[in-house]
C-alpha positions as CSV (number, residue, x, y, z in Angstrom):
1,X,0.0,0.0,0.0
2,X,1.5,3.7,-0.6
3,X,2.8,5.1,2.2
4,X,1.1,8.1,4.0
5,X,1.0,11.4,2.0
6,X,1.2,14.9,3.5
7,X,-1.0,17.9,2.4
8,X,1.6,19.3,-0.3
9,X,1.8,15.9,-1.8
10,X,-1.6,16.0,-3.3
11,X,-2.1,14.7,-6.6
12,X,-4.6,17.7,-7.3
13,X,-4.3,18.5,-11.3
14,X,-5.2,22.7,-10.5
15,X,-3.9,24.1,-7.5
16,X,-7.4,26.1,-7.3
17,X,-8.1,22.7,-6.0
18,X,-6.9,23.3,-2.5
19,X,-7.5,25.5,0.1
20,X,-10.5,26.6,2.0
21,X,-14.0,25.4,1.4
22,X,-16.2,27.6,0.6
23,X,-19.5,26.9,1.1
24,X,-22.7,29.1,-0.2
25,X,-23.4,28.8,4.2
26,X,-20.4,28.6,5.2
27,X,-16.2,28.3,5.2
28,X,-13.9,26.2,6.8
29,X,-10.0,26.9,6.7
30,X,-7.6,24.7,5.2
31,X,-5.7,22.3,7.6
32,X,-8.8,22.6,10.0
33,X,-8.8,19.2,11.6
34,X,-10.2,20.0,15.2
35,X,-12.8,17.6,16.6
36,X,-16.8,18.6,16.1
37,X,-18.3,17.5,19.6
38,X,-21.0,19.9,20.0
39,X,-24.2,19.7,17.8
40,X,-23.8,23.4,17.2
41,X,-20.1,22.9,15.8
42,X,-21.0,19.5,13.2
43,X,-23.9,21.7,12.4
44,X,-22.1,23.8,11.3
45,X,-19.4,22.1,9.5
46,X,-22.7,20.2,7.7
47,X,-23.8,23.8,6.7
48,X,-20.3,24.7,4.8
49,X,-20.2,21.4,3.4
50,X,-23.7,20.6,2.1
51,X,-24.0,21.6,-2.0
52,X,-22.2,18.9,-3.7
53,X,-24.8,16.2,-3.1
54,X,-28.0,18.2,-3.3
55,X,-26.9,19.7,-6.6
56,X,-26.2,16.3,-8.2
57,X,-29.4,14.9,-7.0
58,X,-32.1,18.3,-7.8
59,X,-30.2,18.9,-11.2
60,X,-31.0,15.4,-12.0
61,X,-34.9,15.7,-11.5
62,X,-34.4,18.0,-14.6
63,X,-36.3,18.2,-17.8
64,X,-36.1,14.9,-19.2
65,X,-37.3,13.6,-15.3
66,X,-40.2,16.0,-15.6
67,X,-41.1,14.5,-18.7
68,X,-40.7,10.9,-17.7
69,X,-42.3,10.8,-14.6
70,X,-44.9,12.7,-15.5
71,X,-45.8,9.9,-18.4
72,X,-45.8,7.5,-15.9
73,X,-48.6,9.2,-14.0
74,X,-50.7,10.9,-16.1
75,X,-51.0,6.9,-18.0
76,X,-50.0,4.7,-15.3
77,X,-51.4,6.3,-12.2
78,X,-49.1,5.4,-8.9
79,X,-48.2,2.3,-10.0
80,X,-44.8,3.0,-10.9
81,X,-44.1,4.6,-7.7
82,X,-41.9,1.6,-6.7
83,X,-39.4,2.1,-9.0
84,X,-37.8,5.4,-7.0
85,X,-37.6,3.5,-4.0
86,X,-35.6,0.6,-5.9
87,X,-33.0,3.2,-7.6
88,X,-32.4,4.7,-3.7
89,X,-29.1,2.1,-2.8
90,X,-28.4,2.6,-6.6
91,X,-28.1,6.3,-6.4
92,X,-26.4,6.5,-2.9
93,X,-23.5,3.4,-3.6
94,X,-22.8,5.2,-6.9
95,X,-22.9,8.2,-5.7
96,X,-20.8,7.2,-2.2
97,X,-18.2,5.9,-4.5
98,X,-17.5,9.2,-6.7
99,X,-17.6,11.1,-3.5
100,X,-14.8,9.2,-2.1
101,X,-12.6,9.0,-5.5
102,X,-13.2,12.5,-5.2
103,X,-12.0,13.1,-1.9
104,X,-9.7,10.6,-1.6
105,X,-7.6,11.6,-4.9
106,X,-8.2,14.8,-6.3
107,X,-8.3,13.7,-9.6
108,X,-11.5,13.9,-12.0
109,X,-12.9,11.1,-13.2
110,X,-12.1,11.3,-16.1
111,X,-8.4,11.9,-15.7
112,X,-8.4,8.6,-13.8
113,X,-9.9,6.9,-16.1
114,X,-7.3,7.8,-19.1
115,X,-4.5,7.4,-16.7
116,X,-5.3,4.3,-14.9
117,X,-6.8,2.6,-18.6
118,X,-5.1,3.7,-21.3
119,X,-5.7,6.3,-23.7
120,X,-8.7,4.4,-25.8
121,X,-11.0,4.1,-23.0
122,X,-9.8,8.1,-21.3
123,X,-10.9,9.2,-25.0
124,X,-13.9,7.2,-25.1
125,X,-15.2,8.3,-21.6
126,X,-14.8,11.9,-22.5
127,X,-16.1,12.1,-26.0
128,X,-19.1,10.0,-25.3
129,X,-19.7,12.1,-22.2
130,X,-19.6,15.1,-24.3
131,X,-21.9,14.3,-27.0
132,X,-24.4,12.7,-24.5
133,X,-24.1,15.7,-22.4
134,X,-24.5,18.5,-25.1
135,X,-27.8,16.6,-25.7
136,X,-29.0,16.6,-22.3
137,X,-28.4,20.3,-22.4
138,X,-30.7,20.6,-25.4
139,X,-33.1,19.0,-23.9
140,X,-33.0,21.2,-20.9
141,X,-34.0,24.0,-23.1
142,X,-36.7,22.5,-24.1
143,X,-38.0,22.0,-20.7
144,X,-37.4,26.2,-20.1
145,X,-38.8,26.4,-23.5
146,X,-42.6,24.6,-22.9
147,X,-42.5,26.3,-19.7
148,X,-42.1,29.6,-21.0
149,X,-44.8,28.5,-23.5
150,X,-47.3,27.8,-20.6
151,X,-46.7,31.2,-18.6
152,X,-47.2,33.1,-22.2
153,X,-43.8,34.3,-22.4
154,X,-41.8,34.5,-25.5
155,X,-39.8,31.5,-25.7
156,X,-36.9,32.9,-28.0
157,X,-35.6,35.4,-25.8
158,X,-36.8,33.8,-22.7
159,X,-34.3,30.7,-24.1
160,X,-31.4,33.2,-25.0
161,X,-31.7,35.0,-21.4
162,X,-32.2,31.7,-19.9
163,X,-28.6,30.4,-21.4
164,X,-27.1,34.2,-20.6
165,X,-27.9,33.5,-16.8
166,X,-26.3,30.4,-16.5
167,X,-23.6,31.1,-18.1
168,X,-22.8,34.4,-16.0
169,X,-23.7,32.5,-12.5
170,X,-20.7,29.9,-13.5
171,X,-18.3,32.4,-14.8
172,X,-17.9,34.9,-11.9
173,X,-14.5,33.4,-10.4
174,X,-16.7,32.7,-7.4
175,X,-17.5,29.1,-5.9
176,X,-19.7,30.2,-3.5
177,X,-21.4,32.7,-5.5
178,X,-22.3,29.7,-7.7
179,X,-23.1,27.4,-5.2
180,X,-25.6,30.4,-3.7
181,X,-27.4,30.9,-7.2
182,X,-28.0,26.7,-7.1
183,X,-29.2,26.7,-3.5
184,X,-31.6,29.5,-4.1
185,X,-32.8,27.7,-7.3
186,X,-33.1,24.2,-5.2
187,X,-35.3,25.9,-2.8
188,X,-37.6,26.9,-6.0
189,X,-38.0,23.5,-7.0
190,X,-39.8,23.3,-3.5
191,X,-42.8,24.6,-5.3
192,X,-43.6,20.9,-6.0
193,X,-44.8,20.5,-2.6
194,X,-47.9,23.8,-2.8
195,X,-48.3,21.9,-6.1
196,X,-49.1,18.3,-4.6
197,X,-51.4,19.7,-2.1
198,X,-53.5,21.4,-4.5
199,X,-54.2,18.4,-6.2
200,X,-54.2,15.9,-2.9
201,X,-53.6,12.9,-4.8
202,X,-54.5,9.9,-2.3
203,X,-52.1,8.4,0.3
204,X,-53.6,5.1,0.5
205,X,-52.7,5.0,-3.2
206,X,-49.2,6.9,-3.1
207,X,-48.4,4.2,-0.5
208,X,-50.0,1.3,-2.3
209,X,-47.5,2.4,-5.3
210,X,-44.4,2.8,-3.5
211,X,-44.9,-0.4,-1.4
212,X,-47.0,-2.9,-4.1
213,X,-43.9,-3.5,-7.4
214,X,-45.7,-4.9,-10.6
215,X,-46.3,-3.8,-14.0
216,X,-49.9,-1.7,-14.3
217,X,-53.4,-3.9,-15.5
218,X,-53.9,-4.5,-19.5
219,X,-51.2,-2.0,-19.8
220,X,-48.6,-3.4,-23.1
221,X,-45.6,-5.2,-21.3
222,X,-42.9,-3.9,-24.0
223,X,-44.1,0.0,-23.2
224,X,-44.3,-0.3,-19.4
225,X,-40.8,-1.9,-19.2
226,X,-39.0,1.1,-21.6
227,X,-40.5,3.4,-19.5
228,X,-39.3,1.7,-16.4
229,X,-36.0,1.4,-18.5
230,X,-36.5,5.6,-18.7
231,X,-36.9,6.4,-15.2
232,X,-34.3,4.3,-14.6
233,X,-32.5,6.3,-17.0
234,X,-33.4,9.3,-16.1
235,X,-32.5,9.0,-12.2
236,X,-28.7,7.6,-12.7
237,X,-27.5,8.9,-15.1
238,X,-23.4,9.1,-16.1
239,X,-22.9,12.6,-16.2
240,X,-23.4,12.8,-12.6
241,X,-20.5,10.7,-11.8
242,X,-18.1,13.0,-13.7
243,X,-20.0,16.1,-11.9
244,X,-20.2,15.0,-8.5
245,X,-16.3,13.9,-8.6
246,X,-15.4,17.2,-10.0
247,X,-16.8,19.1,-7.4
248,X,-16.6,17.7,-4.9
249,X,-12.5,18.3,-5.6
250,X,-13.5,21.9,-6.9
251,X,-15.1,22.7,-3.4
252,X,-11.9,21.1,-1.4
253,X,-13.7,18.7,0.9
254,X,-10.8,16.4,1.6
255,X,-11.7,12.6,3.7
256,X,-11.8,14.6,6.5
257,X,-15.2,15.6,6.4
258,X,-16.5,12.2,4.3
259,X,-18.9,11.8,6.5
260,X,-20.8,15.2,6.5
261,X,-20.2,14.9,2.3
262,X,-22.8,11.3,2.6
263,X,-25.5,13.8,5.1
264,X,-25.4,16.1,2.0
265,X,-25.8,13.0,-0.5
266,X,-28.5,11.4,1.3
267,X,-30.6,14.6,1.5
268,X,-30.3,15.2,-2.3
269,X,-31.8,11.5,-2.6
270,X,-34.4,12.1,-0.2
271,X,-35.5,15.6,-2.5
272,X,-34.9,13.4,-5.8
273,X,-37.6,10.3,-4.2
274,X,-40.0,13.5,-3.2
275,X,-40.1,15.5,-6.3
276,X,-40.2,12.3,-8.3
277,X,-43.3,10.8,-6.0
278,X,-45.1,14.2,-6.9
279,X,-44.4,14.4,-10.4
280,X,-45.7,10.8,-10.6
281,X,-49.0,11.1,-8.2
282,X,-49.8,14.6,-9.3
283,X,-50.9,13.7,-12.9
284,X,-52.1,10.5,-11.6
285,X,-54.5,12.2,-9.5
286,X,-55.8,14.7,-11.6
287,X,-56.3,13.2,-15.3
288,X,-57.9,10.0,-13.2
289,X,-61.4,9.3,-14.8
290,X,-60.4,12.1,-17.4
291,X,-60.0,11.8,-21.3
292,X,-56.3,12.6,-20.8
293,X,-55.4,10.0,-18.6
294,X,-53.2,7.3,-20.7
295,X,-52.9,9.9,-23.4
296,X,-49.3,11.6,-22.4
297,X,-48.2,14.5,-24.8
298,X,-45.3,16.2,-22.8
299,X,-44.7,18.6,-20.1
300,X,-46.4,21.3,-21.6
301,X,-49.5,19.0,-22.0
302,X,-49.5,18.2,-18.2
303,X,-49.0,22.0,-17.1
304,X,-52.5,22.6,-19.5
305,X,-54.1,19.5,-17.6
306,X,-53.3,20.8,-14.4
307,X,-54.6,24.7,-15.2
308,X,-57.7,23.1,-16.9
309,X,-59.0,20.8,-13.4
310,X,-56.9,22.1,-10.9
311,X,-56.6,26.4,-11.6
312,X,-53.9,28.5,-13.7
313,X,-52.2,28.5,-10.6
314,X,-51.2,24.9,-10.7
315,X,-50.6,25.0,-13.9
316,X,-48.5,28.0,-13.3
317,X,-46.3,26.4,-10.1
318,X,-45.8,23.6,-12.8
319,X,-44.3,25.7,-15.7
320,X,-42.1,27.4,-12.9
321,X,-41.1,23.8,-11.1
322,X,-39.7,22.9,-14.7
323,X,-37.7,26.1,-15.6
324,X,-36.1,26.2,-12.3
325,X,-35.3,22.3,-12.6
326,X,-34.1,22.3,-16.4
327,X,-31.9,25.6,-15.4
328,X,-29.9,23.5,-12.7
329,X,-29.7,20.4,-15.1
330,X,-28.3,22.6,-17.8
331,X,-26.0,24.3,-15.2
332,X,-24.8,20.7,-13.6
333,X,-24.4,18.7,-17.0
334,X,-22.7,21.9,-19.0
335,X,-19.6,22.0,-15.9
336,X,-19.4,18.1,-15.6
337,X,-18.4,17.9,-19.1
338,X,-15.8,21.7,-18.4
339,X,-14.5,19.9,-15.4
340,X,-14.0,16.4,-18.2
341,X,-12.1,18.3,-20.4
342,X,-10.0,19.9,-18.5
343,X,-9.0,17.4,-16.2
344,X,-8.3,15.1,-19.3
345,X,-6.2,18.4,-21.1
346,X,-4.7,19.5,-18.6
347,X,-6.2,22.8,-18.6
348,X,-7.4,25.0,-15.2
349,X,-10.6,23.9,-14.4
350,X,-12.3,25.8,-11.2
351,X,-14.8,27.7,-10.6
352,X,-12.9,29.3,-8.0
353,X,-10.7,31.2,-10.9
354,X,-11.7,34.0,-13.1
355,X,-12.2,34.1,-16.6
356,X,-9.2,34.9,-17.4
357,X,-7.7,32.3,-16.0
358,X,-9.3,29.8,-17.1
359,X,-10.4,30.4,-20.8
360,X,-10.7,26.9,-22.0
361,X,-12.6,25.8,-19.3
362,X,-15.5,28.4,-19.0
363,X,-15.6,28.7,-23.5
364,X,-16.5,25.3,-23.2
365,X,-19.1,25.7,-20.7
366,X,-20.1,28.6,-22.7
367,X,-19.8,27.2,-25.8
368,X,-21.6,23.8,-24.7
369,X,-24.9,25.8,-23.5
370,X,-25.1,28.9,-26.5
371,X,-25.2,25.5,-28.8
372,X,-27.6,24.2,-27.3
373,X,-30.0,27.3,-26.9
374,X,-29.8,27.8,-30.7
375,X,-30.3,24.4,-31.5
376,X,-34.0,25.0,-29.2
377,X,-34.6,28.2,-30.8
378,X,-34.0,27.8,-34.6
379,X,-37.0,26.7,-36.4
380,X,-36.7,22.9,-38.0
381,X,-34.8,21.5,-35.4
382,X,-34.9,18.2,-34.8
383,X,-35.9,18.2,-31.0
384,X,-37.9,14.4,-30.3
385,X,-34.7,12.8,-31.9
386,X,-32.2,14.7,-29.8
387,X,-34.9,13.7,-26.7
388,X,-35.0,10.2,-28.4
389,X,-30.9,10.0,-28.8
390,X,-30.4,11.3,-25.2
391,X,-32.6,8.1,-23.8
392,X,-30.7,5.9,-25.6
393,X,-27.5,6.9,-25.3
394,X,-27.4,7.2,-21.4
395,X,-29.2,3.6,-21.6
396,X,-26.1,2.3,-23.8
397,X,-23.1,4.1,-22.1
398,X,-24.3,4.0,-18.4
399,X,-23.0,0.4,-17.7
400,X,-19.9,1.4,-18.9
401,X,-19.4,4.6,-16.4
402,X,-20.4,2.2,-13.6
403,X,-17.8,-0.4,-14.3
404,X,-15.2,2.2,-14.2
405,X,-16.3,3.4,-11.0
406,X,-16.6,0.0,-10.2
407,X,-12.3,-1.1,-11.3
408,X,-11.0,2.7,-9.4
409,X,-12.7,2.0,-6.2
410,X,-11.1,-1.3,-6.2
411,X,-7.6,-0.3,-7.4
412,X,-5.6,0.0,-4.1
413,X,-3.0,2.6,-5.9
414,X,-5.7,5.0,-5.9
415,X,-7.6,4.4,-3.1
416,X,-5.0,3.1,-0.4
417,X,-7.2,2.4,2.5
418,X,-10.3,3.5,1.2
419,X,-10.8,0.5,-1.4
420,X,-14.5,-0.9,-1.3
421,X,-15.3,-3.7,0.7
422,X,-16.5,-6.9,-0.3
423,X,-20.1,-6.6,-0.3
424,X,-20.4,-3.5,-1.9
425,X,-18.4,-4.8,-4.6
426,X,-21.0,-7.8,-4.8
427,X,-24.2,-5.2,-4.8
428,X,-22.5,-2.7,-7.3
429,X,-21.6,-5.9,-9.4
430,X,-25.1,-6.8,-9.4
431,X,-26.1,-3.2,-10.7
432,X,-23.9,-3.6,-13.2
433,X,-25.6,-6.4,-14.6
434,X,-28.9,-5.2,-14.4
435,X,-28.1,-1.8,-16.3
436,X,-26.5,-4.0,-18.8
437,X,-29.5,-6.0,-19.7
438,X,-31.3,-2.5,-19.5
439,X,-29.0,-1.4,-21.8
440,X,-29.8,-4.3,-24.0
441,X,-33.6,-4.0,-23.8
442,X,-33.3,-0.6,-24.8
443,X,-31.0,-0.6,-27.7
444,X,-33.1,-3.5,-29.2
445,X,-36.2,-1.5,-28.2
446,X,-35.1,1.4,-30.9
447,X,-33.4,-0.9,-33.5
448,X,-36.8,-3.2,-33.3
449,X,-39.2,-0.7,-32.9
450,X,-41.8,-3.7,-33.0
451,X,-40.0,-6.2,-30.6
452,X,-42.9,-7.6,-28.7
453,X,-43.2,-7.8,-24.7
454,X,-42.4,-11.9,-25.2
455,X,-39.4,-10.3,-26.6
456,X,-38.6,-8.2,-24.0
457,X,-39.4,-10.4,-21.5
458,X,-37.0,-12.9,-23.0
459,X,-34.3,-10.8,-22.8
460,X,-34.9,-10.1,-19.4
461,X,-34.9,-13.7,-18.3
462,X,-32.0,-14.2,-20.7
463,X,-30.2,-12.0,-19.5
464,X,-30.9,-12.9,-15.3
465,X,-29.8,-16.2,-16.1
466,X,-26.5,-15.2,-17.8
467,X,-25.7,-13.0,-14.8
468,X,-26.4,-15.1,-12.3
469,X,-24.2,-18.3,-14.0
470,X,-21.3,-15.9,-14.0
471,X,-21.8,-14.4,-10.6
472,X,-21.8,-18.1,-9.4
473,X,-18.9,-19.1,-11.1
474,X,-16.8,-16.1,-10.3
475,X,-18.1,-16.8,-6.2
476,X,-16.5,-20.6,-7.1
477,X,-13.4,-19.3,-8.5
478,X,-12.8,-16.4,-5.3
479,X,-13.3,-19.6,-2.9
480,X,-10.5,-21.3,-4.8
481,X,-8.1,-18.4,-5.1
482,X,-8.8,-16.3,-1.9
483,X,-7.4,-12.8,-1.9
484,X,-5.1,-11.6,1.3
485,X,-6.5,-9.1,3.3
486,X,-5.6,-5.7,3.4
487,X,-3.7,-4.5,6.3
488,X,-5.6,-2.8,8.7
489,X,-5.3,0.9,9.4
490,X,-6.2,3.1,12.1
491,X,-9.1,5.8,11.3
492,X,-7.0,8.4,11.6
493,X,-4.9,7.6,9.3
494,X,-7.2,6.7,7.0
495,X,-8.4,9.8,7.4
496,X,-5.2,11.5,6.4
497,X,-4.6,9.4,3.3
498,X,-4.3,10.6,0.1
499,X,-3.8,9.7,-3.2
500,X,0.0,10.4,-4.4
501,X,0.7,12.1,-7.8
502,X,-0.4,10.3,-11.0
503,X,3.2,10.0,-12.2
504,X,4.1,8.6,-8.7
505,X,1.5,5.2,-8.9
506,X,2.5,2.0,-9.7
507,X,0.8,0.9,-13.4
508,X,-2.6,-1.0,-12.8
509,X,-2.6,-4.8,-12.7
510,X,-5.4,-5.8,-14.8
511,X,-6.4,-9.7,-14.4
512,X,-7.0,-12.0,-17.4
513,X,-11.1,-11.4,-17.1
514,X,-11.0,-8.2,-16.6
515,X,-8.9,-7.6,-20.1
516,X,-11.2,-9.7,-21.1
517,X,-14.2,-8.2,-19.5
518,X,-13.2,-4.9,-21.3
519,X,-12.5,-6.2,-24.5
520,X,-15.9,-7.5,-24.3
521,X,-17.3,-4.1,-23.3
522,X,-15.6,-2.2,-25.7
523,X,-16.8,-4.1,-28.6
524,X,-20.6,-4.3,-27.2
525,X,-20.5,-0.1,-27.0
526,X,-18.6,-0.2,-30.9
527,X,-21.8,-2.3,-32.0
528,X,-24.4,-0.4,-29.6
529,X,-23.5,3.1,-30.9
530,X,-23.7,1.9,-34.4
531,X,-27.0,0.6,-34.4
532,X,-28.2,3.5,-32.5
533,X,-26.7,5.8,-35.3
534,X,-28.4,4.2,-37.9
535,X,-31.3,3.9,-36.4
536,X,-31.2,8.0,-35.8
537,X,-30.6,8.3,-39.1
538,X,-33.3,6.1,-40.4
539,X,-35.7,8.4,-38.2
540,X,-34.2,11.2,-39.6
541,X,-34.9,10.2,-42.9
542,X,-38.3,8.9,-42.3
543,X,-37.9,5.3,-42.2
């Protein structure tokens, strides 16, 4: 195991990257390690700290989560409910694992990635990233756009100021200027709550939902299960392993205060399970009995439905719920994929410098949301294939991201101490193969538009089978060829370890099935993102 590293040994790629935190409540001073015993004092400390987490989690209820779990009320009623409670361990191990790469090595995730994998898989993770990520951020401007349509504003220069804002909240040279501006807009999305009580959907049937799993009466197997393959989609998705990483490093928070970091994380969740519940039960309630119910259009048809039976105001506390949400998605996806590039080039990336300082990192973020905006705003484009490719490219490349988070958090050079621990490995192992026979389901799903629920279902069971046969045989082979334990370290210095310098770690010792593993990975994306091109294209084209 590396040996202990002192503070100036970091292997932090900007040196932006240390000093104090910052927080929008709060600051704590660099080389502050004194003991929190009073519940004023971790108070506190929680106040400074708390952003990283909620930001991930609200920014991720964004446009494309309106949309979707809105469809699943409006024509399923509560019955889907149960998925949010089954992505909750999903969302917090993923999530707990980027926060401690973070923390632990001061080194994007991306930058890891290309360092500790070679240069094929560093490129891969950061062009895919980008191209998924740019789409996301069209598709937030289309949730600003239909809500700007609701409220009778003119969605043109409501798009353009919308972009403007963003893009001058990030580019200040101020951390906790930006963190503020998200805060403030986090609160906003608290509007949901007024929202719910207008239209009191029932608790017997909210709980019935979250509690009772199965697939809705009569309803068409194939279509329930890609929308369950959507929400799923729609909660994890990979941009917020590259965002949450990169902060968390751009706000400082070493392992010291790990613990305050997972407080923040789990009340992002808790937000994320809320405002999904509502935006599920909400529609459910009101279009029950109605024409509309089973009928799902988009946000903007929603927002109408709730002004027609519920009052303009509902409709109104809608419209606003989904500006404010697709302005933090756009805000949250556009800097993971900054942070990406520059931790991969090399260049400053942190919002704690100035323009000036750090031109290639704010023109991208610049660059990445004017795109977009234009893209919304110029008549022609080609907006339900962008949503379309967005689905289906987090779908395909999100099994990927989670095996990579999966091979750092077990590679001892970067995380010393801090490896994961056997069962974690076994549970994120098992969400791994579940998001890759998602990611099957759905990329047949759009190549075979007219793949049955038999077909579907076979997949499924296919694919359960296949898992479970390897996951057996793997257990066989680990009781045969035990691994040594690691050495046992004291929390404090646990606590104090840090990831060396890149150029300092030994190169990673990849076994024959993982080689073998990511051969078979990379040629499963190769053939994925084909397909899914020229299945875009055909769309495109009308076939």
């Amino acid at each position: 195991m590396t040996s202990m590293q002192t503070p100036s040994q970091h292997a932090a790629l900007d040196s932006a990257h240390v000093g104090d935190i910052q927080g929008a409540f709060g600051t704590i001073p660099v080389g502050d390690d004194a003991p929190r015993v009073k519940l004023s004092a971790k108070m506190k400390t929680l106040l400074a700290i708390v952003g990283p987490g909620l930001i991930v989690m609200v920014g991720d209820n964004d446009a494309g989560a309106f949309g979707t779990y809105t469809q699943a009320g409006q024509n399923y009623g509560t019955s889907l409910l149960w998925t949010l409670l089954l992505l909750v361990p999903v969302l917090y191990v993923n999530q707990e694992m980027v926060l401690r790469l973070g923390a632990v090595t001061g080194v994007g995730h991306a930058r890891l990635i290309l360092e500790r994998f070679g240069k094929f898989w560093g490129a891969f993770s950061v062009i895919d990233l980008f191209i998924l990520n740019a789409l996301t951020i069209v598709t937030e401007f289309i949730g600003i756009s239909l809500g700007l349509s609701y409220l009778g504003l003119p969605q043109v220069p409501g798009v353009i100021i919308a972009a403007a804002v963003i893009i001058a909240a990030a580019s200040t040279g101020s951390f906790r200027r930006f963190e503020r501006l998200c805060m403030f807009l986090i609160f906003g999305s608290l509007i949901l709550i007024p929202l719910a009580i207008m239209a009191h959907p029932s608790f017997a049937e909210v709980a019935h939902g979250f509690l009772v799993p199965g697939i809705p009466a009569g309803a068409d197997v194939s279509t329930v299960v890609l929308l369950i393959i959507g929400i799923v989609g729609t909660t994890v998705a990979p941009w917020q392993l590259f965002f949450q990483q990169s902060y968390v490093i751009d706000k400082r928070i070493t392992p010291r205060f790990m613990s305050y970091e997972k407080i923040d994380v789990w009340i992002g969740i808790v937000i994320v399970v809320i405002g999904g519940a509502i935006l599920m039960s909400v529609p459910a309630a009101v279009f029950a009995g109605r024409p509309e119910f089973g009928n799902f259009t988009d946000a903007l048809g929603v927002a109408e439905g709730l002004g027609k039976y519920v009052g303009r105001i509902a409709g109104m506390l809608f419209a606003v719920a989904l500006i404010d949400a697709s302005i933090i998605g756009a805000a949250a996806v556009g800097l993971s994929t900054s942070y990406a590039l520059g931790d991969t080039l090399g260049l400053k990336h942190s919002l704690h410098r100035k323009i000036r300082d750090a031109k290639g990192f704010y023109s991208t973020f610049a660059g990445l949301l004017v795109v977009a905006a234009v893209i919304v705003v110029l008549p022609g484009s080609p907006l339900g294939l962008i949503t379309v490719g967005v689905q289906v490219l987090a779908g395909v490349l999100l099994p990927s991201a989670t095996v990579f988070l999966l091979l750092l958090c077990n590679d001892k050079e970067v995380l010393g101490p801090w490896v994961n621990g056997r069962w974690l490995n076994v549970f994120t192992s098992a969400v791994i193969a579940v998001l890759v026979i998602l990611s099957l389901v759905l990329t047949v799903s759009v190549i075979f538009p007219s793949i049955s629920g038999g077909g579907i279902i076979t997949i499924l069971v296919v694919g359960a089978a296949v898992s479970v046969a390897v996951g057996a045989g793997f257990a066989v082979w680990r009781l045969r060829h035990p691994v040594a334990r690691a050495e046992r370290v004291s929390r404090a210095e646990r606590a104090a370890w840090r990831m060396p310098p890149l150029t300092l770690l030994n190169p990673p010792r990849l076994s024959t099935g993982r080689r073998l593993g990511l051969t078979v990975l990379r040629g499963y994306l190769l053939l994925a993102m084909i397909l899914v091109i020229v299945r875009v294209v055909q769309l495109a084209l009308g076939h």
